[in-house]
MARDREN-214847 format. One record per residue (C-alpha): residue number from 1; chain; x, y, z. Coordinates in steps of 0.001 Angstrom, whole numbers. Layout:
// MARDREN-214847
(node NUM A (X Y Z))
...
// end
This chain:
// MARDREN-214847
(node 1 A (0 0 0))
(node 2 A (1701 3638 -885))
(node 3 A (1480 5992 1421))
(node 4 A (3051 9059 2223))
(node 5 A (6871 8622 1015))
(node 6 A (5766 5922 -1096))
(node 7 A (5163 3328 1414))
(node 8 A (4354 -298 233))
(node 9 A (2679 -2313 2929))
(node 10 A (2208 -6439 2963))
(node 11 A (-375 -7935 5036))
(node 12 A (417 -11648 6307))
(node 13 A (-2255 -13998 7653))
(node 14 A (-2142 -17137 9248))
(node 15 A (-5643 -18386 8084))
(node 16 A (-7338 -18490 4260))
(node 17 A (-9012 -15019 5292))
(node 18 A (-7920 -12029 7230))
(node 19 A (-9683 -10457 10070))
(node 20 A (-11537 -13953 11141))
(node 21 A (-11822 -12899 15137))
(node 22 A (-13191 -9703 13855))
(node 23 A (-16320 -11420 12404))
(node 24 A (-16789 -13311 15158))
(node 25 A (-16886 -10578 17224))
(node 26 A (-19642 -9171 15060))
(node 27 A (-21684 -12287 15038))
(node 28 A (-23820 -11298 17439))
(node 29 A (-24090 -7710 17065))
(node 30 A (-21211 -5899 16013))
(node 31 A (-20294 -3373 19108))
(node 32 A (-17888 -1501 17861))
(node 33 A (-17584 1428 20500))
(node 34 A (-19329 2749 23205))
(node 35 A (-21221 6410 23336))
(node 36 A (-20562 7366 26973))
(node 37 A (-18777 10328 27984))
(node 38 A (-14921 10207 27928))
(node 39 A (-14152 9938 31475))
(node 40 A (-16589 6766 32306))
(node 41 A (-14972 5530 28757))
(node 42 A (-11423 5244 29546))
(node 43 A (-12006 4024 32880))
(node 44 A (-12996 933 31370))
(node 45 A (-8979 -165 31043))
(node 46 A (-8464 -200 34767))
(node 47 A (-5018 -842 35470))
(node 48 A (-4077 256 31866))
(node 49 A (-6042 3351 32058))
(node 50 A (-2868 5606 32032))
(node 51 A (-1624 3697 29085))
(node 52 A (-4418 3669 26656))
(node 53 A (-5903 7289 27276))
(node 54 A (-3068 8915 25135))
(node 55 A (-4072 6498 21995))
(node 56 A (-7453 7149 22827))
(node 57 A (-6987 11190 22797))
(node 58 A (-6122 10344 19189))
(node 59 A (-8600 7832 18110))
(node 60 A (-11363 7316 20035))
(node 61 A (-15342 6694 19967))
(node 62 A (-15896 9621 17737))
(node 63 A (-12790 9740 15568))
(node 64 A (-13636 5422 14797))
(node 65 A (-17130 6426 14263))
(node 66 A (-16038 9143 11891))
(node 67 A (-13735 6684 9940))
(node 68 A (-16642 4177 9392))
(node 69 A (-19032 6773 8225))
(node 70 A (-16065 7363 5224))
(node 71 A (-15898 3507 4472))
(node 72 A (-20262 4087 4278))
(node 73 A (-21082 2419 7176))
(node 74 A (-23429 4424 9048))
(node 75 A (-23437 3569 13151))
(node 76 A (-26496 4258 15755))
(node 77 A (-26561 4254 19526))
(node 78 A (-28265 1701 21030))
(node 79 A (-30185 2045 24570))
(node 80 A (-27427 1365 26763))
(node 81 A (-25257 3527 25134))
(node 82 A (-23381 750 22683))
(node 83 A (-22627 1249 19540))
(node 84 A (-23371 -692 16181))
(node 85 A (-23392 -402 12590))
(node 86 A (-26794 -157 10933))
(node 87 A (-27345 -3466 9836))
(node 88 A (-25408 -4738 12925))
(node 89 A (-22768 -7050 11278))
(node 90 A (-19538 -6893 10969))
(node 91 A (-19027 -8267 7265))
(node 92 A (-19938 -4742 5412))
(node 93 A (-17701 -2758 7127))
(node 94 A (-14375 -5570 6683))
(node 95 A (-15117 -5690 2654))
(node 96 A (-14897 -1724 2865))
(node 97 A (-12553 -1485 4790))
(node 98 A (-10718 -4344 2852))
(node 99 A (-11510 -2341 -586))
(node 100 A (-10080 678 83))
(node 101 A (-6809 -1079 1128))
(node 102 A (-6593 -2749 -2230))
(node 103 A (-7115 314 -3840))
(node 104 A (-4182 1919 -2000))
(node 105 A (-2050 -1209 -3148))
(node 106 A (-2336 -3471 -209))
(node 107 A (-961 -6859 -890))
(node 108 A (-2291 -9365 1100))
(node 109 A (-1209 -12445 1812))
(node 110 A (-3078 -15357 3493))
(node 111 A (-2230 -19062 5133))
(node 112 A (1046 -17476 6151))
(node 113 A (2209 -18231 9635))
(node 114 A (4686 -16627 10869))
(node 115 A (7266 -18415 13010))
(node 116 A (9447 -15392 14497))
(node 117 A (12898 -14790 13134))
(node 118 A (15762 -16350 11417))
(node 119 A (19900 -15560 12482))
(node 120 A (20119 -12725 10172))
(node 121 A (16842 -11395 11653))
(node 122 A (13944 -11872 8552))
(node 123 A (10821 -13086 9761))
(node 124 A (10173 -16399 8993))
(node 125 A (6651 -17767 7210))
(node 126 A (5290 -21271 6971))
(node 127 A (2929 -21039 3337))
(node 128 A (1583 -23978 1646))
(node 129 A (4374 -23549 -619))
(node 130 A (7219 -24206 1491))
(node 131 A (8726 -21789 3991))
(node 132 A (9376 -18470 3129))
(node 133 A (12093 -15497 4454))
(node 134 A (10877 -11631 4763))
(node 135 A (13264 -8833 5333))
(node 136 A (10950 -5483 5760))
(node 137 A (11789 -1623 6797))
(node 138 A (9516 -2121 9130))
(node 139 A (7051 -4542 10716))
(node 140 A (3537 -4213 12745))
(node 141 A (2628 -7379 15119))
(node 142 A (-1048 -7239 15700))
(node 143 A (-1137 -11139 16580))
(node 144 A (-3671 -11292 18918))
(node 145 A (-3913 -12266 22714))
(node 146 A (-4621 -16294 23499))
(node 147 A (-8201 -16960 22966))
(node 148 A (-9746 -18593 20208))
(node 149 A (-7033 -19753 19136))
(node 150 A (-8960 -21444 15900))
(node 151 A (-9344 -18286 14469))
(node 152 A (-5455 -17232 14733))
(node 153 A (-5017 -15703 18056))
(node 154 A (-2437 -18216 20061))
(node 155 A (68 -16348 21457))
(node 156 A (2685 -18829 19889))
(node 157 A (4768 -15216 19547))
(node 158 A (5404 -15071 23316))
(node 159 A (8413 -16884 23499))
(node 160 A (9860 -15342 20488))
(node 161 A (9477 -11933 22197))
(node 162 A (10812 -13092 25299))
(node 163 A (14025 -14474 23298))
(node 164 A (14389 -10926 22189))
(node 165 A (14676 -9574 25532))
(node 166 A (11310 -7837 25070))
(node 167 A (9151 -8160 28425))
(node 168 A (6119 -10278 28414))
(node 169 A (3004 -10717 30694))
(node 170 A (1663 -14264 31066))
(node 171 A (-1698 -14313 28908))
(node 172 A (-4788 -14990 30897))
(node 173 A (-8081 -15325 30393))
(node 174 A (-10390 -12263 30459))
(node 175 A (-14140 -11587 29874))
(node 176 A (-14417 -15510 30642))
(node 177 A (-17007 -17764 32101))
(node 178 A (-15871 -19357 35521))
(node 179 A (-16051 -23038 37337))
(node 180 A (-17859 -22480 40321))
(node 181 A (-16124 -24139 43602))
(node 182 A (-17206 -27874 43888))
(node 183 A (-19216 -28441 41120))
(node 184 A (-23119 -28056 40527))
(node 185 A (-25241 -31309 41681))
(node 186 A (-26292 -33206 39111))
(node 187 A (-29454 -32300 39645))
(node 188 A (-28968 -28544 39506))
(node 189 A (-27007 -29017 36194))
(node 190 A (-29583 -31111 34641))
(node 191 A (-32342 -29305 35499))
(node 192 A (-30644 -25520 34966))
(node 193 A (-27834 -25410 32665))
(node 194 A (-28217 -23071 29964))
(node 195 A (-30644 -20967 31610))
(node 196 A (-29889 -16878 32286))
(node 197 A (-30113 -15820 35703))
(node 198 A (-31952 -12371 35103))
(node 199 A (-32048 -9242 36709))
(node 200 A (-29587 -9423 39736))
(node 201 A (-26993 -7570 41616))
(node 202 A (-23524 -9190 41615))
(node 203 A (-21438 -7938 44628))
(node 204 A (-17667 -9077 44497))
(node 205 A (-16102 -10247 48061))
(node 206 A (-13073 -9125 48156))
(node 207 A (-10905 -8914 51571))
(node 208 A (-14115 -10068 53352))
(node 209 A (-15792 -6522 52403))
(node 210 A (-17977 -6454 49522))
(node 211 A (-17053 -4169 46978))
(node 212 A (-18037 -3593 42921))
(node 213 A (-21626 -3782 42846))
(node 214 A (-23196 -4723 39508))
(node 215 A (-26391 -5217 38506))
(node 216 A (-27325 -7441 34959))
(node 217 A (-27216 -11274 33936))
(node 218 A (-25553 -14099 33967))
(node 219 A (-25817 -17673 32341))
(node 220 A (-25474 -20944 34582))
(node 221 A (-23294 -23260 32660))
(node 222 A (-22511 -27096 33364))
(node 223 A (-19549 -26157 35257))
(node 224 A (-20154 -22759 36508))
(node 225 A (-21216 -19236 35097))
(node 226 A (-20188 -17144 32464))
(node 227 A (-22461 -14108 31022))
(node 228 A (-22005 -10479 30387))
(node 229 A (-22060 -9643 34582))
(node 230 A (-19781 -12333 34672))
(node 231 A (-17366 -10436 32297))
(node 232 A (-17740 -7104 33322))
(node 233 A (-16203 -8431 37036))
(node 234 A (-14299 -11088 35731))
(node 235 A (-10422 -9343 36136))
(node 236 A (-11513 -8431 39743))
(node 237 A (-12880 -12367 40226))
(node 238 A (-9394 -13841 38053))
(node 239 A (-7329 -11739 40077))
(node 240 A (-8717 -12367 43742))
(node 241 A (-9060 -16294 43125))
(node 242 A (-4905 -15813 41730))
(node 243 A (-4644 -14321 44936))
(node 244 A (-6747 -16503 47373))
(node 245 A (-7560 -19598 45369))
(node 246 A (-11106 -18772 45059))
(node 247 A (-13527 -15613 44471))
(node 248 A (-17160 -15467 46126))
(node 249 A (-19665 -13493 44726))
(node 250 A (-22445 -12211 46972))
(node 251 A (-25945 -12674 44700))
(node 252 A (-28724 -10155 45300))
(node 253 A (-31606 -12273 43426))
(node 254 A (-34513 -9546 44233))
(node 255 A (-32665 -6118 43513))
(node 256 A (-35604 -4637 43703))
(node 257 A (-37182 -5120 47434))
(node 258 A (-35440 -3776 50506))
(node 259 A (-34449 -6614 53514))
(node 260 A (-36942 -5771 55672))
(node 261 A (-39908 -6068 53245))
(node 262 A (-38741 -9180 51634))
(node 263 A (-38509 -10740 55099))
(node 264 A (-42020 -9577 56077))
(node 265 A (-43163 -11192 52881))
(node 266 A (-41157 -14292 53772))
(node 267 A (-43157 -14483 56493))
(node 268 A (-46813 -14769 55954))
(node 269 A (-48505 -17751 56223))
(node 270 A (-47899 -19974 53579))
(node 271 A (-50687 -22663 54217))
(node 272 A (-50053 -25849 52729))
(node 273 A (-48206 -24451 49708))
(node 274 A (-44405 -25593 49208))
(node 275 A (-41996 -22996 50382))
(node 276 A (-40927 -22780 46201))
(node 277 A (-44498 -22042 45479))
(node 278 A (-44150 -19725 48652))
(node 279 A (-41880 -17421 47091))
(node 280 A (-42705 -17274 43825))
(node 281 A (-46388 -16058 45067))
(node 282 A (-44932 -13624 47639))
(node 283 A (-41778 -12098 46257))
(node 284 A (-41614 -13534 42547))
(node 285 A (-38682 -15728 43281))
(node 286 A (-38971 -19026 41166))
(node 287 A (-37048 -20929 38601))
(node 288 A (-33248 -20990 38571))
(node 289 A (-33292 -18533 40942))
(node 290 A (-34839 -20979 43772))
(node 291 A (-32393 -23777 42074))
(node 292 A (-29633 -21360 43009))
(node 293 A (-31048 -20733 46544))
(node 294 A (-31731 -25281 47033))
(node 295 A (-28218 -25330 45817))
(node 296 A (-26306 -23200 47563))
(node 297 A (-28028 -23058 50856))
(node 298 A (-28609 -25648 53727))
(node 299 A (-32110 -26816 53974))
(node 300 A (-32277 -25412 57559))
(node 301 A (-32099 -22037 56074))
(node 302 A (-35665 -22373 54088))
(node 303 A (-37298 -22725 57475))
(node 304 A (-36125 -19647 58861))
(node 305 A (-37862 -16350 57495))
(node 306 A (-35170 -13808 58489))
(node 307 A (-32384 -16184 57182))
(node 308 A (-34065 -16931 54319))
(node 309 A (-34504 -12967 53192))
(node 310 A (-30831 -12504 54026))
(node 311 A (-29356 -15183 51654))
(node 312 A (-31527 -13969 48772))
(node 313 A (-29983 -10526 49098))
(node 314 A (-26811 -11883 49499))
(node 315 A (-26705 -15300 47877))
(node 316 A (-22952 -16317 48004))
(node 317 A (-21658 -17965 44814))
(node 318 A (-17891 -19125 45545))
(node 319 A (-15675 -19682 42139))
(node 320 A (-12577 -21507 41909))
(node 321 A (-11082 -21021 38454))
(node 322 A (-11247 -19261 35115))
(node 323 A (-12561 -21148 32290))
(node 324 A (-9372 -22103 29567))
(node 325 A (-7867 -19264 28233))
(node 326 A (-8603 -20619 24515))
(node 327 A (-12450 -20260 25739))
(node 328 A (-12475 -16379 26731))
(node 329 A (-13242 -13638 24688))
(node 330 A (-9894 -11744 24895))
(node 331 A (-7050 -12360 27142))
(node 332 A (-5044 -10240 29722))
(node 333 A (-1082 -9609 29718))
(node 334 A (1069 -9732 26845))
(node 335 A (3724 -7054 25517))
(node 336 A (4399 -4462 28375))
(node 337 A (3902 -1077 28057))
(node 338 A (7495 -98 29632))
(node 339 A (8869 -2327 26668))
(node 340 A (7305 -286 23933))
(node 341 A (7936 3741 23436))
(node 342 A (5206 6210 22779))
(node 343 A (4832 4993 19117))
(node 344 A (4013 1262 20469))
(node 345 A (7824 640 19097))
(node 346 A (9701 -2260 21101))
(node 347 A (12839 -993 22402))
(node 348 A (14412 -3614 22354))
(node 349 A (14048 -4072 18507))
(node 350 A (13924 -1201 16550))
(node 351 A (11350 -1016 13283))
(node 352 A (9192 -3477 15332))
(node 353 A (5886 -2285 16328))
(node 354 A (3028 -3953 18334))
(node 355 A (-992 -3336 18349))
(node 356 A (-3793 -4725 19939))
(node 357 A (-4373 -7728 22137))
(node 358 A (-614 -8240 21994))
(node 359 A (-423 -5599 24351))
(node 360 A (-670 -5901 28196))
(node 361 A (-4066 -4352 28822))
(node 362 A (-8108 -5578 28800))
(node 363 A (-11604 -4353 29235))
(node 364 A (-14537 -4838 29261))
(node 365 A (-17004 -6052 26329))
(node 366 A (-19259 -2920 25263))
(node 367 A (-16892 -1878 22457))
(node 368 A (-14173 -1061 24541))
(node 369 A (-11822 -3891 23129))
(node 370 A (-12603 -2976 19716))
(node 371 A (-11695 528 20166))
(node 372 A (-8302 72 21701))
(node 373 A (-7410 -1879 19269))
(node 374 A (-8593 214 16184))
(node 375 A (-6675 2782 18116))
(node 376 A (-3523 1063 19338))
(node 377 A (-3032 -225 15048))
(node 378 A (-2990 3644 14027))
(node 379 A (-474 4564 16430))
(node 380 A (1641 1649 15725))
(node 381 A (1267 2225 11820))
(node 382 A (1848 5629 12085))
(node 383 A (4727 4774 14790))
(node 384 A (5877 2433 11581))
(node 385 A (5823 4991 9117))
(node 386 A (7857 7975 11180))
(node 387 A (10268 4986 11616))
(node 388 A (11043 4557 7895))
(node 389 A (10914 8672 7284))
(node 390 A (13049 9189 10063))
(node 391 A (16370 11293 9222))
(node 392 A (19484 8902 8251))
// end
């Protein structure tokens, strides 16, 4: 592809077809970014927030958005604030997107796996044709974190990096489902796996204080949970089972009643009617929400009012482990940011550039991966391209 200085730019691919994790991603619904206001927005990367505000600054929400309305793909706001392309997939937008870059004089080329460098440092391909040697000005990793590794994204570079002397965090999962400490009975799994556990409040235990309340859904699995609210607190729950070997999450299954009234509901007579029955007719409890309660509770518990309004405010759901890394939706760690400069440039190898999930940071879903990395590859390309124009 030419660009300014006369550029020519070669895209390799592992698989038959670029951008494969990108269309997943859109399968559903293709979030691309999120519409709420800039400070809420960058607190999304936590720990990394420092890090990825700069990129940010220079393409964010509204400078993506802007860039998809010139490749013709119009975007709306949805009611909690995401944002999607009309049409909502993600296929549209990649065959713009792809078309302009042929236009430009992109070569692409596909089923070419890279294998990190040879001795006299050219990056080495595996092709169906045999192995093949590249020697470019300049080179832009955007290989991904860990997961799904199917589509391309295996983190088979980390040890090649680390060879180099660059500085590598271990990949872990994030926005991942969980196994939940024990095991479900067999009944509970039978009976309830697969269903969504709607409209709760997830409070994380951390320290024995609860902290990071959340309200949304989740989805009980047949080995645990996994679910949007189960993303959105999944670093905090990965990082406090690293730290304590498990994570307990304190379940508020009727967000919308105060203690004291759901006790006094509790309480009325219930007649001959089952205690399940009970609480469906009183307080609207029933379902996987009173398979969560028979699960997770003693049986002494259903005979006491008081005790019995407590634990569905504060249902406690201990975790044990992330599900594989392979399984997530992105992964945490990966390149440093002290081991990159300002132009996402590894200092340890000069003309080497990294974007995307290759870098040490992670968020939430919501759009807030896609944007980081839409605005981590600028920086590094433009990072590239000040590299080759720089003054000999």
């Amino acid at each position: 592809m030419l660009l300014q200085g006369g550029v020519r730019v070669d895209l390799y691919d592992a698989m038959p077809s670029v951008a494969r994790k990108f269309l997943l991603a859109g399968k559903g619904g293709m979030n691309i970014t999120h519409a709420e206001p800039r400070a809420a927005f960058v607190a999304r990367y936590g720990e990394r927030t420092a890090e990825i505000a700069p990129l940010l600054d220079a393409f964010g929400p509204e400078q993506l958005r802007a860039w998809l309305d010139e490749l013709g793909i119009e975007t709306f706001v949805g009611s909690s604030g995401r944002v999607f392309p009309v049409g909502m997939k993600a296929a549209p937008l990649l065959r713009g997107w792809l078309h302009r870059l042929r236009e430009a004089g992109l070569r692409i080329h596909v089923r070419h796996r890279w294998q990190g460098w040879n001795d006299d440092c050219s990056l080495s391909f595996t092709t169906p044709n045999g192995e093949r040697q590249v020697r470019p000005a300049a080179v832009v990793l955007a290989l991904g974190g860990g997961s799904w590794a199917k589509l391309g994204s295996d983190g088979a570079w980390v040890p090649w990096l680390a060879q180099r002397g660059v500085t590598v965090t271990p990949l872990r999962p994030a926005n991942c489902g969980f196994y939940i400490a024990n095991g479900w009975s067999d009944h509970f799994r039978q009976r309830f796996a697969g269903q969504p556990v709607k409209s709760v409040v997830a409070s994380l235990v951390d320290g024995g204080s609860a902290v990071r309340q959340l309200p949304g859904e989740f989805m009980v699995t047949v080995t645990g949970v996994e679910g949007s609210l189960i993303y959105a607190l999944s670093a905090a729950l990965r990082n406090e089972i690293s730290a304590s070997g498990s994570a307990t999450l304190l379940l508020d299954l009727a967000p919308g009643w105060t203690l004291p009234r759901l006790a006094a509901e509790i309480s009325r007579p219930r007649g001959s009617r089952s205690i399940s029955s009970h609480l469906q007719s009183r307080v609207g409890i029933k379902g996987v929400k009173t398979g969560l309660l028979r699960e997770l509770l003693p049986a002494t518990t259903f005979a006491d009012a008081a005790a019995l309004a407590a634990a569905i405010k504060a249902l406690p759901l201990r975790l044990a482990a992330t599900r594989p890394l392979d399984e997530a939706i992105s992964s945490a760690g990966g390149v440093t940011f002290c081991a990159v400069d300002a132009n996402l440039m590894l200092r340890r190898l000069p003309g080497v550039f990294c974007a995307g999930e290759m870098l040490d940071w992670e968020a939430p879903t919501g759009g807030y991966l896609l944007t980081a990395c839409f605005a981590s590859g600028r920086a590094a390309g433009l990072g590239a391209l000040a590299w080759l124009n720089r003054p000999l």
